[in-house]
C-alpha positions as CSV (number, residue, x, y, z in Angstrom):
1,X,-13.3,11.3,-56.5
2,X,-15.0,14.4,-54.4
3,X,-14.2,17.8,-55.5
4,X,-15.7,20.8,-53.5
5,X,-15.3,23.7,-56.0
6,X,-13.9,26.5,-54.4
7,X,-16.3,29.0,-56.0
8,X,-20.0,28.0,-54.9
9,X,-18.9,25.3,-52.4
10,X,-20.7,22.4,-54.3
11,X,-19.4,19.0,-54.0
12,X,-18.9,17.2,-57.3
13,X,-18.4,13.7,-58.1
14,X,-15.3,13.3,-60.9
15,X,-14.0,10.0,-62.4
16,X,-10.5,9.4,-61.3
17,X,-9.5,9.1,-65.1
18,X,-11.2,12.3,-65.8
19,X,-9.5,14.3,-63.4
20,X,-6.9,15.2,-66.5
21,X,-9.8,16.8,-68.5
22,X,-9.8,20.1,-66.6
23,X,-13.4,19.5,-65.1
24,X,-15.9,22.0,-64.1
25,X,-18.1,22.4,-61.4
26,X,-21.8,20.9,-62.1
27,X,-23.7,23.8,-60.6
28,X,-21.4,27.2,-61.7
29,X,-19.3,25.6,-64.2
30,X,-16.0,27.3,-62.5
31,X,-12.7,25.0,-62.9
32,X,-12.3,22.6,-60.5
33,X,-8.7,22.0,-60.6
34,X,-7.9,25.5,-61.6
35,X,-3.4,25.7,-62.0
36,X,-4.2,28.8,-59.6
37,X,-4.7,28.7,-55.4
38,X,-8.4,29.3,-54.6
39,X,-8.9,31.8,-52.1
40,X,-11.4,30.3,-49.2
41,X,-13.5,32.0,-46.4
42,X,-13.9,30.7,-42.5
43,X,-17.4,29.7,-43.9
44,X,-16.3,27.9,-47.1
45,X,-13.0,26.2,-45.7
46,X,-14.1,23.2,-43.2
47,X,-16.9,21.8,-46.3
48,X,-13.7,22.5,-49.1
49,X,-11.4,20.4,-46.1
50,X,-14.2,17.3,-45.4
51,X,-15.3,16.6,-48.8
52,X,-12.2,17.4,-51.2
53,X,-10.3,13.7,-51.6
54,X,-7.5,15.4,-53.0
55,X,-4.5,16.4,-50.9
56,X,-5.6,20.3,-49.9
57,X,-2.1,22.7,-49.1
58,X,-3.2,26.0,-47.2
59,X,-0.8,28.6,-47.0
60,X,-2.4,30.8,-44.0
61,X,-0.9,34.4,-45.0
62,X,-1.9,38.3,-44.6
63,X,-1.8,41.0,-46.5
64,X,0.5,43.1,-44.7
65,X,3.4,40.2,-44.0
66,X,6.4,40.8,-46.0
67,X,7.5,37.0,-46.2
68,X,3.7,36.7,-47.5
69,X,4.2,38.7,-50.0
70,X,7.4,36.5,-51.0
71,X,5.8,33.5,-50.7
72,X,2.8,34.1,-53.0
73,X,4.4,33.7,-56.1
74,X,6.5,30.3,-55.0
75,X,3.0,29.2,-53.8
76,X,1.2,30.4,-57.3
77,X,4.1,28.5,-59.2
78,X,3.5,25.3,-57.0
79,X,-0.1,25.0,-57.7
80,X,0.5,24.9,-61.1
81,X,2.9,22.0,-61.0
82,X,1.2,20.0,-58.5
83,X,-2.2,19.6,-60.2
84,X,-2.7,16.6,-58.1
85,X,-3.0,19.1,-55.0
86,X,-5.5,21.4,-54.0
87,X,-3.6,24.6,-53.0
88,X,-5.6,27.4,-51.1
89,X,-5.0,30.3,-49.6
90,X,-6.7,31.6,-46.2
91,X,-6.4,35.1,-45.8
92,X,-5.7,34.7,-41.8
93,X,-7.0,38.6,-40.6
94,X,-10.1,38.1,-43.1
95,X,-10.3,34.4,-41.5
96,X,-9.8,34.6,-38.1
97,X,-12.0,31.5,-37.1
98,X,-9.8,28.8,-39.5
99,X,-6.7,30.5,-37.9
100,X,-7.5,29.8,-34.2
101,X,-9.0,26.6,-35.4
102,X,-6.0,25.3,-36.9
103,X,-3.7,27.3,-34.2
104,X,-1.8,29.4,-36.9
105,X,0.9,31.3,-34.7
106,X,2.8,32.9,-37.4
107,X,2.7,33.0,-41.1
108,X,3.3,32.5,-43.8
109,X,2.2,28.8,-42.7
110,X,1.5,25.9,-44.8
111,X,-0.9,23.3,-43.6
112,X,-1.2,19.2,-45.5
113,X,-4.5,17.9,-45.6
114,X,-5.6,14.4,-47.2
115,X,-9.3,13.2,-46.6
116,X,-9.7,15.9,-44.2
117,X,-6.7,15.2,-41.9
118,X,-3.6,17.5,-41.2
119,X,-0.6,15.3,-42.5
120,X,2.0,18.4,-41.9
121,X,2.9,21.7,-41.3
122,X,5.9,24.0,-42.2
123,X,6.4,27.8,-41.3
124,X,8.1,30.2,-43.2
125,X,9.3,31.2,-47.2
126,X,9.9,27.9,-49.5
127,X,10.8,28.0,-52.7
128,X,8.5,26.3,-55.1
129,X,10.5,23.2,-55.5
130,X,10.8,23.0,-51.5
131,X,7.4,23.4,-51.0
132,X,6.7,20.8,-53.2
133,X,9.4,18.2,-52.2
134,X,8.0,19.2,-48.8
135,X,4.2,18.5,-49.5
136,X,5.3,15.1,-51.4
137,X,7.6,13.4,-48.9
138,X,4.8,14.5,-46.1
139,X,1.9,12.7,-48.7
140,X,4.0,9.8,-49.5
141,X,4.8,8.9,-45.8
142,X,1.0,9.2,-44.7
């Protein structure tokens, strides 16, 4: 399986059956599969999308949105359930590129990926355990 790390933007190549052994990146040694979301650039997000084969969840957000702000930690406890799911976060006003390229109207929104391919989309707060009923029924019917 492909993992870009998040960090220095190198793809690695992890054993499916190693993916439970917390692995680091090959080049900065960073985590991988860290239980936090990874905070990715305009730059850093369309090389994270095309080469990561696990299912990538963006929550587009801004600093100065209140439902944001609420969503943060239901996304932060999400990503550390679902460690079969890349979750990232794009800082929309510091990535204004990703934003028109993925058409983000309002936020807080959440965007599916698998292989590189939107899957689904859902705007607005979720709890935790929405989000991730959400992100599941959306992965199994792909």
């Amino acid at each position: 399986m492909h993992i870009v790390c998040a960090a220095c933007g190198t793809i690695n190549r992890v054993p499916d059956d190693r993916l439970g052994d917390q692995p680091n990146c090959a080049k900065c040694h960073e985590a991988l599969l860290a239980p936090e979301p990874a905070a990715l650039s305009d730059a850093a997000l369309p090389k994270f999308l095309q080469h990561t084969e696990l299912p990538v969840l963006i929550d587009f957000w801004a600093a100065w949105c209140g439902p944001c702000r609420m969503m943060a930690p239901q996304f932060e406890a999400a990503a550390r359930e679902a460690v079969d799911i890349r979750f990232v976060k794009v800082d929309s006003d510091a990535a204004p590129v990703a934003s028109r390229h993925f058409n983000i109207r309002s936020i807080p929104t959440l965007v599916l990926f698998h292989r590189g391919q939107e899957i689904a989309r859902q705007s607005g707060v979720m709890q935790a355990s929405q989000l991730l009923a959400w992100a599941r029924q959306a992965l199994a019917a792909s």
